[in-house]
C-alpha positions in Angstrom: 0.0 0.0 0.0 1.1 3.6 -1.0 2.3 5.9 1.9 -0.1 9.4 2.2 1.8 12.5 1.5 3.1 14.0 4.1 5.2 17.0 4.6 7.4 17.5 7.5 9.3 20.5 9.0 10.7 21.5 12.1 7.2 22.1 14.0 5.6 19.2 13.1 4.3 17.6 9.8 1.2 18.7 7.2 -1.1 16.1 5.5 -3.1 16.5 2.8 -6.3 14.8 3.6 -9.7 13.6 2.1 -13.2 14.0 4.1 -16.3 12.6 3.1 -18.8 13.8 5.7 -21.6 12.8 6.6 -20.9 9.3 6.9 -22.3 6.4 9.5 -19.4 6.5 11.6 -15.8 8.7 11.8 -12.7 6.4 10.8 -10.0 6.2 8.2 -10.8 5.0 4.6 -7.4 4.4 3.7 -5.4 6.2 1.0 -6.7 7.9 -2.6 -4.4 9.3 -4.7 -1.4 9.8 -1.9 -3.9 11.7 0.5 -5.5 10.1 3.7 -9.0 9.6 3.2 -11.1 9.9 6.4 -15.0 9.4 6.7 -16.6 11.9 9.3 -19.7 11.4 11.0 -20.6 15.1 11.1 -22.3 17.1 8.3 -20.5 19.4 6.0 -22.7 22.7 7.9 -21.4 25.5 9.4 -17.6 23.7 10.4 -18.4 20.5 12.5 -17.1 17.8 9.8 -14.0 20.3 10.3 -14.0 20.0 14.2 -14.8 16.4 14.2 -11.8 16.0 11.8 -9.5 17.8 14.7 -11.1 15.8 17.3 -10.3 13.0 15.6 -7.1 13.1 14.7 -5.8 14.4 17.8 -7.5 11.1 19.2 -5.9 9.1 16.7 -2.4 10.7 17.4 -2.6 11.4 20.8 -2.1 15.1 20.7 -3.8 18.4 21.7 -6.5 20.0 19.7 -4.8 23.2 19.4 -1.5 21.1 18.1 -3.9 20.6 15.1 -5.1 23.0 12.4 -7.1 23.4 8.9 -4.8 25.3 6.8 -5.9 24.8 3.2 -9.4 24.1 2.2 -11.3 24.6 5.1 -14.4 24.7 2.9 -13.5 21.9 0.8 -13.3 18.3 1.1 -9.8 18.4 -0.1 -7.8 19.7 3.5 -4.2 20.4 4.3 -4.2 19.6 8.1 -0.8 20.9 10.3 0.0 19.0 13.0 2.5 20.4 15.7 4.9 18.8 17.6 4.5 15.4 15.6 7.4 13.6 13.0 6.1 12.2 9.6 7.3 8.5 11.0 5.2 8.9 13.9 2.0 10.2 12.6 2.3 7.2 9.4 2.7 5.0 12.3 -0.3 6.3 14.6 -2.6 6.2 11.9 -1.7 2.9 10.8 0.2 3.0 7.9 3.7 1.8 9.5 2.8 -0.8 11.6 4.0 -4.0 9.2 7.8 -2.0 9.0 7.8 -2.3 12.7 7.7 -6.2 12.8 
């Protein structure tokens, strides 16, 4: 399986991500087209598939909402997501996308 783009720098990493809101439950969906691709149970109306996106993630990689933010396409499904205080291994591996290297 293809790894999702990610960019890293010396705060932390950005991802380029797919949402699809609306959906039965919140949960990744795997990768399309080098983005991560992540179902959110919220509606696409007035922000909340965008907070349950950061209340997700931080969940899923065990950091601090405010470490995470929407910096490209907050009104589209197509997001650029920074994450402080994270490395690129770490968040590939948090989000499951690592874990047969580690064997």
């Amino acid at each position: 399986m293809p790894e999702p783009e990610i960019q890293e720098d010396e705060q932390g990493v950005v991802l380029i991500a797919k949402i699809v809101p609306g959906s039965s439950r919140t949960a990744l969906a795997g990768i399309l087209d080098r983005m991560v691709k992540i179902k959110v149970a919220a509606p696409p109306e007035k922000g909340k598939a965008n907070e349950c996106l950061v209340a997700f993630l931080a969940r899923q990689l065990g950091v601090r909402k405010n470490a995470i933010a929407i910096v490209a396409g907050l009104t589209s499904p197509v997001k650029h997501v920074r994450i402080e205080g994270i490395s690129a291994h770490t968040c590939l591996e948090r989000l499951g996308f690592r874990a047969q290297e580690s064997r």
